[in-house]
VMD Tcl script that builds the backbone (N, CA, C; Angstrom):
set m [mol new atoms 426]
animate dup $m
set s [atomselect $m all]
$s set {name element resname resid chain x y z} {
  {N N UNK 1 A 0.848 -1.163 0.000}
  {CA C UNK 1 A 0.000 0.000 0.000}
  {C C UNK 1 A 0.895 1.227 0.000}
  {N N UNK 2 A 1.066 1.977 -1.201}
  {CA C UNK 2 A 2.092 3.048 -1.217}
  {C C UNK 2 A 1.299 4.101 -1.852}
  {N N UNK 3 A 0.725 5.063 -0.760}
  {CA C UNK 3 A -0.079 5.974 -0.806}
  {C C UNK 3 A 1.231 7.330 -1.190}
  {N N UNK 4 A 1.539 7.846 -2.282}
  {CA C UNK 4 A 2.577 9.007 -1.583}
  {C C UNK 4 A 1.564 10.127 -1.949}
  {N N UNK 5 A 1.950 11.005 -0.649}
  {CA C UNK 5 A 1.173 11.917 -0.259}
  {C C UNK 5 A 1.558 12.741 -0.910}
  {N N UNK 6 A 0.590 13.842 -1.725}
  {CA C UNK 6 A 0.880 15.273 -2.045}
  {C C UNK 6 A 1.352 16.198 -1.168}
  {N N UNK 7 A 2.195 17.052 -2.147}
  {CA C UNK 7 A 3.145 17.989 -1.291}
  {C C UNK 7 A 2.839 18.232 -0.326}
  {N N UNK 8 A 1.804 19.043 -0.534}
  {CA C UNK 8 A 0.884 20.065 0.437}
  {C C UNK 8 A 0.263 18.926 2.009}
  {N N UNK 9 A 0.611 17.880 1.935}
  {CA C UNK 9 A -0.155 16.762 3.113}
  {C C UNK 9 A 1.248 15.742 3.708}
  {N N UNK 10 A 0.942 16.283 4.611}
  {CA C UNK 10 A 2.043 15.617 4.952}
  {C C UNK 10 A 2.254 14.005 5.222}
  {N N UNK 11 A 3.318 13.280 5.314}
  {CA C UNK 11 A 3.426 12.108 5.088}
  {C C UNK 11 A 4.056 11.260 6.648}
  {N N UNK 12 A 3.070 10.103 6.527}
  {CA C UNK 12 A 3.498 9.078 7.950}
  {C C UNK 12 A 5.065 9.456 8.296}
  {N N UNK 13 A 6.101 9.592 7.521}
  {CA C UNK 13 A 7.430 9.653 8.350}
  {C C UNK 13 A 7.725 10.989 8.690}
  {N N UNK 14 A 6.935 11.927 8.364}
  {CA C UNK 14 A 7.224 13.259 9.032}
  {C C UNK 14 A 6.430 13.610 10.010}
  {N N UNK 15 A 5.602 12.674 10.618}
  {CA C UNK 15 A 4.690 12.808 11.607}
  {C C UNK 15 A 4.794 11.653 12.319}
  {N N UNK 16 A 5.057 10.610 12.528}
  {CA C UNK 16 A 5.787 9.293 13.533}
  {C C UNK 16 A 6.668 9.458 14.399}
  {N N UNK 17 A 6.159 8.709 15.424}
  {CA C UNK 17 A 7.227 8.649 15.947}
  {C C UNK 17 A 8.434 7.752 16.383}
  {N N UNK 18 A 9.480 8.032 15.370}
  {CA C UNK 18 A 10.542 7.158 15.144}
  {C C UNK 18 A 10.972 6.242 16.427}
  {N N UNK 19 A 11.698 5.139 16.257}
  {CA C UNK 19 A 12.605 4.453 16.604}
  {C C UNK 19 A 11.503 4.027 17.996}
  {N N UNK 20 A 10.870 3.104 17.349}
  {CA C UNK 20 A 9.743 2.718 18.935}
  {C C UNK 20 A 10.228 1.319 19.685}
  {N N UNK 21 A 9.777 1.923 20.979}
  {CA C UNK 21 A 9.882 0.674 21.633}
  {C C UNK 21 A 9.802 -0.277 21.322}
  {N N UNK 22 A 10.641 -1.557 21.109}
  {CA C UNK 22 A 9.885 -2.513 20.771}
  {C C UNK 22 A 9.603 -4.012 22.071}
  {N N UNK 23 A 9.194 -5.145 21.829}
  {CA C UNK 23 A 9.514 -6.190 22.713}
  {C C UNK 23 A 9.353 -7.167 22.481}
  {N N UNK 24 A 9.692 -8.227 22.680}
  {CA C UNK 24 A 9.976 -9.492 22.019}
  {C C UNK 24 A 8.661 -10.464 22.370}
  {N N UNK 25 A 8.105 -10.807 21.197}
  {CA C UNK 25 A 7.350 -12.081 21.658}
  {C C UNK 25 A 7.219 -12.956 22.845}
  {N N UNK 26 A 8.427 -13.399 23.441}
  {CA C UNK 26 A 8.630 -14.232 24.571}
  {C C UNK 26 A 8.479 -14.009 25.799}
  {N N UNK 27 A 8.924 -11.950 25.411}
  {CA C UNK 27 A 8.762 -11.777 27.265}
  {C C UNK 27 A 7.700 -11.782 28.012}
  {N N UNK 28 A 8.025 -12.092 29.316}
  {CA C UNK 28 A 6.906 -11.904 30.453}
  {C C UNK 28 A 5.606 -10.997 30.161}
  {N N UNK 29 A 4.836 -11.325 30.389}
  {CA C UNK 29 A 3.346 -10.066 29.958}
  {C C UNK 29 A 3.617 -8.945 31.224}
  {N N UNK 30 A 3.866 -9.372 32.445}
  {CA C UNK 30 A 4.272 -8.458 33.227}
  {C C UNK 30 A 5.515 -7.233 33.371}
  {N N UNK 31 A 6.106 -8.177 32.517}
  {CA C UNK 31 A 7.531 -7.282 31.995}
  {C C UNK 31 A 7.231 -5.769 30.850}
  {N N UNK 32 A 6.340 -6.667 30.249}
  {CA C UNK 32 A 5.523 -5.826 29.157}
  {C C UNK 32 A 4.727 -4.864 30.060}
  {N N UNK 33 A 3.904 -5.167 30.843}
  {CA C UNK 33 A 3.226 -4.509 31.548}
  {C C UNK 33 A 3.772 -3.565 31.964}
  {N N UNK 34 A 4.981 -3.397 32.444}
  {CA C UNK 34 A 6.039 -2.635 33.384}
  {C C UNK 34 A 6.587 -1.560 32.070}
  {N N UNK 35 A 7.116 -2.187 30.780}
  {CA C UNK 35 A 7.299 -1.201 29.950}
  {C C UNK 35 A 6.857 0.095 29.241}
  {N N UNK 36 A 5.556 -0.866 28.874}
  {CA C UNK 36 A 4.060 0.216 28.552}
  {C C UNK 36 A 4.066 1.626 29.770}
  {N N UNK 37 A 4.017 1.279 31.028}
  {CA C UNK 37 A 3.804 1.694 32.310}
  {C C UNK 37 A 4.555 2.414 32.596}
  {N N UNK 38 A 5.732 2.331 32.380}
  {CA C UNK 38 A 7.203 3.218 32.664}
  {C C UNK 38 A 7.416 4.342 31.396}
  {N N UNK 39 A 7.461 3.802 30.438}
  {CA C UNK 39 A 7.414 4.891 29.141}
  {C C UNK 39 A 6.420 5.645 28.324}
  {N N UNK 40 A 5.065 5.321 29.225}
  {CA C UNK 40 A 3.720 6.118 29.044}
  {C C UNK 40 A 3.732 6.243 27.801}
  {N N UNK 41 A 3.512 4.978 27.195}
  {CA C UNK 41 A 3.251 4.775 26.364}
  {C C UNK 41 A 1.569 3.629 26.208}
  {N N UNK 42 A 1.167 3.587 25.402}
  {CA C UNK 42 A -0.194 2.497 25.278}
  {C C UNK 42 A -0.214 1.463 24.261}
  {N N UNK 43 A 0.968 1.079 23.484}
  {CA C UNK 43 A 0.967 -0.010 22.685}
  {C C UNK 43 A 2.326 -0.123 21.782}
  {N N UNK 44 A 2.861 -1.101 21.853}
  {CA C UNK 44 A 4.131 -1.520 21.567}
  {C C UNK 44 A 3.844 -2.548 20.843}
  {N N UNK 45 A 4.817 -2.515 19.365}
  {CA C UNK 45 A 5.439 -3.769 18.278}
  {C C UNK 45 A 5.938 -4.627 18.571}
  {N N UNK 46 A 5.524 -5.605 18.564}
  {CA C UNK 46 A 6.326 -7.307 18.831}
  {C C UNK 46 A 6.888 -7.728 17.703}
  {N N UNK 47 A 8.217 -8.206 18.417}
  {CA C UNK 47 A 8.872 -8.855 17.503}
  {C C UNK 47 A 9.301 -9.910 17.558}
  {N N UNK 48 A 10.486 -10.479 16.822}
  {CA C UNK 48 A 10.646 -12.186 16.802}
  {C C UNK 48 A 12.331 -12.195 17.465}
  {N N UNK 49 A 12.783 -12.920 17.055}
  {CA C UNK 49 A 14.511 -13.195 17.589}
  {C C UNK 49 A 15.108 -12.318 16.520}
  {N N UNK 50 A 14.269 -11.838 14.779}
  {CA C UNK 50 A 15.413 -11.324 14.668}
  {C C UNK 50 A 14.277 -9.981 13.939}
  {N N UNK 51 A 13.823 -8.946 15.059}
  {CA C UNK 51 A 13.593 -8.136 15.203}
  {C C UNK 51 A 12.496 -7.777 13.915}
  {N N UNK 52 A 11.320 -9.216 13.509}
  {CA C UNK 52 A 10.676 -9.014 12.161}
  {C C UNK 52 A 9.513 -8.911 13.380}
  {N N UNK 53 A 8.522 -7.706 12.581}
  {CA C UNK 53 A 6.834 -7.898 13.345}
  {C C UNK 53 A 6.148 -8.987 13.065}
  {N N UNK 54 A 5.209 -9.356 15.015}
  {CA C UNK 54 A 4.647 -10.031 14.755}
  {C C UNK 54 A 3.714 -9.884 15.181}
  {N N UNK 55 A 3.500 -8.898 16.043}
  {CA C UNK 55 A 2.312 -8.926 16.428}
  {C C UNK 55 A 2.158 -7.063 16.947}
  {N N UNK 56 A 1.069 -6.782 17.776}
  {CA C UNK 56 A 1.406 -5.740 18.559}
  {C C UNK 56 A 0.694 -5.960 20.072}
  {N N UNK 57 A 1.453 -5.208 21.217}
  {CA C UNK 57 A 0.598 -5.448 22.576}
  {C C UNK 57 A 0.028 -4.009 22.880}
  {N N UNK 58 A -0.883 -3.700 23.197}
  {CA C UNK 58 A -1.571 -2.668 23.393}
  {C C UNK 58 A -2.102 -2.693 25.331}
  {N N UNK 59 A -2.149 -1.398 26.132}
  {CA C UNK 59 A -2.976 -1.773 27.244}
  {C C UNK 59 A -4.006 -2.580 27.087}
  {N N UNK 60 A -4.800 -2.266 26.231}
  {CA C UNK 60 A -6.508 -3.121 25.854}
  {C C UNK 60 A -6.158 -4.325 25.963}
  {N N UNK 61 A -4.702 -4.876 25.675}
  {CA C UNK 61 A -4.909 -6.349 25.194}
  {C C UNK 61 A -4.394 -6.906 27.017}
  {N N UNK 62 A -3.465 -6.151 27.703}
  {CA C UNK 62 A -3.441 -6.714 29.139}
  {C C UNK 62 A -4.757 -6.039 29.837}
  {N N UNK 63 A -5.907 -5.199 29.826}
  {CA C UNK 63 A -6.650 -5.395 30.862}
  {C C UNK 63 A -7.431 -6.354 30.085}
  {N N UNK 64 A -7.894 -6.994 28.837}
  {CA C UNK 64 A -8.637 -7.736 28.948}
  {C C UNK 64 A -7.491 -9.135 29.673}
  {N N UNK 65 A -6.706 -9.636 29.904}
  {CA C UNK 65 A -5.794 -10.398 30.093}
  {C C UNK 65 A -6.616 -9.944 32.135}
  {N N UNK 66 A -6.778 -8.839 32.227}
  {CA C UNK 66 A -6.967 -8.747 33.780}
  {C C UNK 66 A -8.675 -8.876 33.905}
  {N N UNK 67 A -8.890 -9.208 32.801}
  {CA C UNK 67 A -10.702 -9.029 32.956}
  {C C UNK 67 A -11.064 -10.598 32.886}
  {N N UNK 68 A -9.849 -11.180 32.491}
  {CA C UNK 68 A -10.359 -12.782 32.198}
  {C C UNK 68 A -9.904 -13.855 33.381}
  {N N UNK 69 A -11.063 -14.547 34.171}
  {CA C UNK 69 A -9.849 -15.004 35.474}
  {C C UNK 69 A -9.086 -15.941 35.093}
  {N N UNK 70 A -9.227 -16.709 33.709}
  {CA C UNK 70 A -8.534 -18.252 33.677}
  {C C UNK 70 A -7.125 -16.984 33.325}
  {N N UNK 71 A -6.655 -16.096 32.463}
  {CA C UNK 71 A -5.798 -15.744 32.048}
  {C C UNK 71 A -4.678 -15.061 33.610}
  {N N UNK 72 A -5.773 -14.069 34.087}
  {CA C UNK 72 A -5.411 -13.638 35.084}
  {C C UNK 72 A -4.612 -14.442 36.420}
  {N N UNK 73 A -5.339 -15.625 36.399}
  {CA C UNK 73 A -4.427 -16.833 37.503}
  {C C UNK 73 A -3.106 -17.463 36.811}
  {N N UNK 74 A -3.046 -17.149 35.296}
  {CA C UNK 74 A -2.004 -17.732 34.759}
  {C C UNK 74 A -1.024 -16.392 34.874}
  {N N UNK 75 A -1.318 -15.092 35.233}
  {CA C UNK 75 A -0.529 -14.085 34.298}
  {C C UNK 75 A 0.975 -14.022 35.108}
  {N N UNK 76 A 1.662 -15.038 35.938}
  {CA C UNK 76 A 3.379 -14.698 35.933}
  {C C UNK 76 A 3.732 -15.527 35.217}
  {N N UNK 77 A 2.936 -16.669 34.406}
  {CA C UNK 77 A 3.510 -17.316 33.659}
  {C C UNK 77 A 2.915 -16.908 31.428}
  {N N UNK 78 A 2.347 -15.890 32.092}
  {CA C UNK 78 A 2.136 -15.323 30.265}
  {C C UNK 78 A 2.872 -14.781 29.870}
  {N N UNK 79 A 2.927 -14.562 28.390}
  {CA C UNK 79 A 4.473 -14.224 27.369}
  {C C UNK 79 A 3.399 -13.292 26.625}
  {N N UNK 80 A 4.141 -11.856 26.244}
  {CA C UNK 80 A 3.295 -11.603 25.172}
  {C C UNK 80 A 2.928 -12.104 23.854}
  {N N UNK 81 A 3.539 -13.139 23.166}
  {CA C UNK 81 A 2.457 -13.768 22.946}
  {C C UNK 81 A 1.369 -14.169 22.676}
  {N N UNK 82 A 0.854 -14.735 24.079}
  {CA C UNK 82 A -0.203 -15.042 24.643}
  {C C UNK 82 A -1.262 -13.762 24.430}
  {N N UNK 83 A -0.718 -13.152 24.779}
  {CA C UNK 83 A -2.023 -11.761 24.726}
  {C C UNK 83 A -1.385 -10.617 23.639}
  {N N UNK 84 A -0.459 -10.257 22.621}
  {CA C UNK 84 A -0.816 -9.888 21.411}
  {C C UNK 84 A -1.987 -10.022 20.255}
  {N N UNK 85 A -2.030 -9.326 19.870}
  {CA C UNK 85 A -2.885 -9.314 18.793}
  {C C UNK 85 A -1.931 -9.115 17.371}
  {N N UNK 86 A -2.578 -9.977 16.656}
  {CA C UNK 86 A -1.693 -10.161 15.104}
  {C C UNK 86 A -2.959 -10.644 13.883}
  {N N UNK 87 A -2.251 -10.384 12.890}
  {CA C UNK 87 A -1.587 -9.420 12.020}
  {C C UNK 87 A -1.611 -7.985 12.732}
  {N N UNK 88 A -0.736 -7.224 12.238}
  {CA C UNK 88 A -1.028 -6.166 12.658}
  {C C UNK 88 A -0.893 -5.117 11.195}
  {N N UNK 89 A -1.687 -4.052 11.375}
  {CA C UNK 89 A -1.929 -3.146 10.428}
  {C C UNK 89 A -0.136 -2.151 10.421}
  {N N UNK 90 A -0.160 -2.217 9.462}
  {CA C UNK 90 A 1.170 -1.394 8.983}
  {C C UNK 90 A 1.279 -0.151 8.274}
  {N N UNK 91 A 1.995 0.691 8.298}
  {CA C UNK 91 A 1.998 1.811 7.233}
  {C C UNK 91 A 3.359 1.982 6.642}
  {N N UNK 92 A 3.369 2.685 5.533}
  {CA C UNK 92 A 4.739 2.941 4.608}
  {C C UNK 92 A 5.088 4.670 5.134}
  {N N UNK 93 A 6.388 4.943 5.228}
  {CA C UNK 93 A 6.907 6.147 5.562}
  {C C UNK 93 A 6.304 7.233 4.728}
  {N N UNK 94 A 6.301 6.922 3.410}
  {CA C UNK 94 A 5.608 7.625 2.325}
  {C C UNK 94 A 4.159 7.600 2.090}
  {N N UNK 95 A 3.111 6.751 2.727}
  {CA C UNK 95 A 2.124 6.731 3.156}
  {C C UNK 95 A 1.815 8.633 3.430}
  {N N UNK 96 A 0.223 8.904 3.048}
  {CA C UNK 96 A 0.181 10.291 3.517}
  {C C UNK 96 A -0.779 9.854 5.126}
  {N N UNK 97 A -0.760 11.221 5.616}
  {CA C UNK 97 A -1.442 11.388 6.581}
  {C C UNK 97 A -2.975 10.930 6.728}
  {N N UNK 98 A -3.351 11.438 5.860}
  {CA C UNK 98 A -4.542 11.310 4.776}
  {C C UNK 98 A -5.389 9.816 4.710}
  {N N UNK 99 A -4.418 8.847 4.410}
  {CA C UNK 99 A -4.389 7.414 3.973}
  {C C UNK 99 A -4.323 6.736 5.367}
  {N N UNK 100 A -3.530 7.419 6.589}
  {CA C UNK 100 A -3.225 6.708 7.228}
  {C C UNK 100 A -4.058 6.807 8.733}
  {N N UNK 101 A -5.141 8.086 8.609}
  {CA C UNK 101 A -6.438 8.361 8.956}
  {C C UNK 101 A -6.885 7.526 8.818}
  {N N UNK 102 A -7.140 7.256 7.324}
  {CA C UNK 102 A -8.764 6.551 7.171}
  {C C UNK 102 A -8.315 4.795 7.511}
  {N N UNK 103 A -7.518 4.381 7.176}
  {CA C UNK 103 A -6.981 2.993 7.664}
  {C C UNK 103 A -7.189 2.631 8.854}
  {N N UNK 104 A -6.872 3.565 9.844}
  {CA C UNK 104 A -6.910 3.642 11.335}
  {C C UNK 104 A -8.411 3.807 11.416}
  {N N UNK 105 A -9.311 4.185 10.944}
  {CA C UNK 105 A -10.715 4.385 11.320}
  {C C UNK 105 A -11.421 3.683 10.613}
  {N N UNK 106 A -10.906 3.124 9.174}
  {CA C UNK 106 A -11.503 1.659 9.153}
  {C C UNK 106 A -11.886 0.489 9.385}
  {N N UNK 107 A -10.474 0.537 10.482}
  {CA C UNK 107 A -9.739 -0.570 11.305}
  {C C UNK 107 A -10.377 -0.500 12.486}
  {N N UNK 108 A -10.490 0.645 13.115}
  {CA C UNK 108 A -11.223 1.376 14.030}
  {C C UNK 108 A -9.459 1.016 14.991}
  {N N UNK 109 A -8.581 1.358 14.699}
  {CA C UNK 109 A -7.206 0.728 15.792}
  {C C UNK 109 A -6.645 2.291 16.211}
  {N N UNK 110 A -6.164 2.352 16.984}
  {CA C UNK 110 A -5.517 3.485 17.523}
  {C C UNK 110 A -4.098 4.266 17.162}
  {N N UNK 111 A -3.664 2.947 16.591}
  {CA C UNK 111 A -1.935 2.625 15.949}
  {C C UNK 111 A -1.628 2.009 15.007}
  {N N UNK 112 A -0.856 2.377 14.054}
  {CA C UNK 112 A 0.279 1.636 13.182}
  {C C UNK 112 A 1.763 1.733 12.791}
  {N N UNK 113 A 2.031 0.648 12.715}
  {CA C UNK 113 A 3.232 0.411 12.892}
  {C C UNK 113 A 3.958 0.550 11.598}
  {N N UNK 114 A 5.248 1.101 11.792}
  {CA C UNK 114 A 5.530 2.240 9.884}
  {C C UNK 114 A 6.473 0.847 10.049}
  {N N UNK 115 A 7.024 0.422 9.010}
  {CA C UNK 115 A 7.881 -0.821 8.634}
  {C C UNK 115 A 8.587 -0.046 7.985}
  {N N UNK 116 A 9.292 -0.709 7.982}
  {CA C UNK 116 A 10.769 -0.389 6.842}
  {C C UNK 116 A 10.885 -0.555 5.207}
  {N N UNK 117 A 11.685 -0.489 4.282}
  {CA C UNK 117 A 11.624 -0.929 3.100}
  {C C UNK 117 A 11.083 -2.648 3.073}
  {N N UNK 118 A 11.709 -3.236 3.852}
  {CA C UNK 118 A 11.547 -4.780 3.570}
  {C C UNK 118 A 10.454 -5.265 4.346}
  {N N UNK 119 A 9.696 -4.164 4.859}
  {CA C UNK 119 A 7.886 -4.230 4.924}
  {C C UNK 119 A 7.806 -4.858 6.309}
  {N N UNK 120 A 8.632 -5.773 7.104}
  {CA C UNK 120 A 8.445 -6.639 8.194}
  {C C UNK 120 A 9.873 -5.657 9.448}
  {N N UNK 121 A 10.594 -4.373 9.362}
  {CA C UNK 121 A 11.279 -4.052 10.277}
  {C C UNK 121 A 10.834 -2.938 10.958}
  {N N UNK 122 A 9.975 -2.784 12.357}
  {CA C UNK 122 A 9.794 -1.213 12.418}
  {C C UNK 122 A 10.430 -0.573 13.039}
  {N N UNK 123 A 10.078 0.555 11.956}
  {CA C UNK 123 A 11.069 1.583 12.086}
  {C C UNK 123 A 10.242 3.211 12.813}
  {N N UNK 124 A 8.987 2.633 13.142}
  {CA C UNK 124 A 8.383 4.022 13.594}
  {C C UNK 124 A 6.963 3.472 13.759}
  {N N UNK 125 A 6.277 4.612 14.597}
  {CA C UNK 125 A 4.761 4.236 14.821}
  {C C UNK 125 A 3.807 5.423 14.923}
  {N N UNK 126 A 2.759 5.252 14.216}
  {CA C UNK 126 A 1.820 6.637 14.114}
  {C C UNK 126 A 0.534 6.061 14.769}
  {N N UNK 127 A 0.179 7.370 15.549}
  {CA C UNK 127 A -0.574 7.205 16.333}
  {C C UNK 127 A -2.306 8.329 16.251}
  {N N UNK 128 A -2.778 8.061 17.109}
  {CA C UNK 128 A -4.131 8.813 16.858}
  {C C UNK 128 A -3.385 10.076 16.997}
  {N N UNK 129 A -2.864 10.028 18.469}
  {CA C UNK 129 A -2.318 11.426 19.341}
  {C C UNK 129 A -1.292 12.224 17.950}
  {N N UNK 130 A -0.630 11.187 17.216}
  {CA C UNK 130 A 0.701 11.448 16.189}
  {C C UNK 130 A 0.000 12.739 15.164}
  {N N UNK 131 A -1.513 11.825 15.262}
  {CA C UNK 131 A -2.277 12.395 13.769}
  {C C UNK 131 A -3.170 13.773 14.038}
  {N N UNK 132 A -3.440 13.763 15.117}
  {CA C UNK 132 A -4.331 14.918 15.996}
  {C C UNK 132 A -2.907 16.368 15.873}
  {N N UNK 133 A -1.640 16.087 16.208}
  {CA C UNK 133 A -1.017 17.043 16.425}
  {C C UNK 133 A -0.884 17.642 15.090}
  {N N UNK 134 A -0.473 16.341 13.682}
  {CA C UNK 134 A -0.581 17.224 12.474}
  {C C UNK 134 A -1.458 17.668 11.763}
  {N N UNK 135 A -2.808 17.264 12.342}
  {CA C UNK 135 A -3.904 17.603 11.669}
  {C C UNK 135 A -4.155 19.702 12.408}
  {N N UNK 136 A -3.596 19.787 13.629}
  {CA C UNK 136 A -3.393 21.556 13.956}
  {C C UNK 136 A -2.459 21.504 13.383}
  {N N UNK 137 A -1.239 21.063 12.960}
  {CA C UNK 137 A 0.041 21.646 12.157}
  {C C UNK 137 A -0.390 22.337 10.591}
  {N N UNK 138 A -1.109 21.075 10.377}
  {CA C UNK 138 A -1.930 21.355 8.756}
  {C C UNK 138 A -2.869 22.955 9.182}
  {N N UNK 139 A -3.736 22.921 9.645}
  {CA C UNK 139 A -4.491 24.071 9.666}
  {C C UNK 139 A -3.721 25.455 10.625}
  {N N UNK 140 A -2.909 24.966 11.289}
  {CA C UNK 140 A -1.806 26.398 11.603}
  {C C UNK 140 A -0.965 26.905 10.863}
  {N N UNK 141 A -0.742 25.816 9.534}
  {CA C UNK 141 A 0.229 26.690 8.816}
  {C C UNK 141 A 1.838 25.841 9.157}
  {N N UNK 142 A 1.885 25.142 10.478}
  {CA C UNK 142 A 3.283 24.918 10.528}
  {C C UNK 142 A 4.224 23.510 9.793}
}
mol reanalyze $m
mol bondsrecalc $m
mol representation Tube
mol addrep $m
């Protein structure tokens, strides 16, 4: 999906925010828990051993993990994993703003994850909050 945005609109890699957290499939859900929590952040890219997406963990996906009791009596032994959600929706750097609106509200998802040339490395993540700030940039002029 290689939306390139007109001049005038700005594009997913000038509005992302680069170099995101990421965390590995395997770790602890609590570990995850602790990351999200510490870097106030609300949803992080999963990856594999050699740093390809596989999924994404979002808060939503640990409180339902705290809303469920069979999960909840298991949770020092859950991996994210276990409570990711996959496929996950992706965007291209060159993607416009525009494109990457309506995807997100098709999807109805909060986030996507910008990949790299070879489509599976991320390299950045756009967010509602990402898209709200350039959508006043667009109408301020900056």
């Amino acid at each position: 999906m290689k939306d390139i945005a007109p001049p005038d609109v700005p594009t997913v890699g000038q509005v992302m925010t680069p170099d995101p957290i990421l965390i590995g499939a395997d770790q602890p859900a609590h570990v995850a828990a602790r990351i999200l929590e510490q870097n106030e952040v609300s949803g992080v890219p999963v990856v594999d051993q050699v740093d390809a997406l596989v999924g994404m963990l979002s808060e939503t996906d640990l409180v339902r993990a705290r809303a469920d009791e069979h999960l909840w009596r298991r949770w020092s032994e859950l991996t994210v994993r276990d409570l990711m959600h996959a496929p996950v929706l992706t965007a291209d750097r060159s993607m416009s703003v525009t494109e990457a609106a309506a995807l997100m509200e098709r999807a109805q998802v909060h986030r996507l994850v910008v990949v790299g040339d070879d489509q599976r490395t991320p390299i950045g993540v756009i967010s509602t909050s990402d898209l709200v700030r350039a959508m006043v940039g667009e109408r301020e002029g900056r």
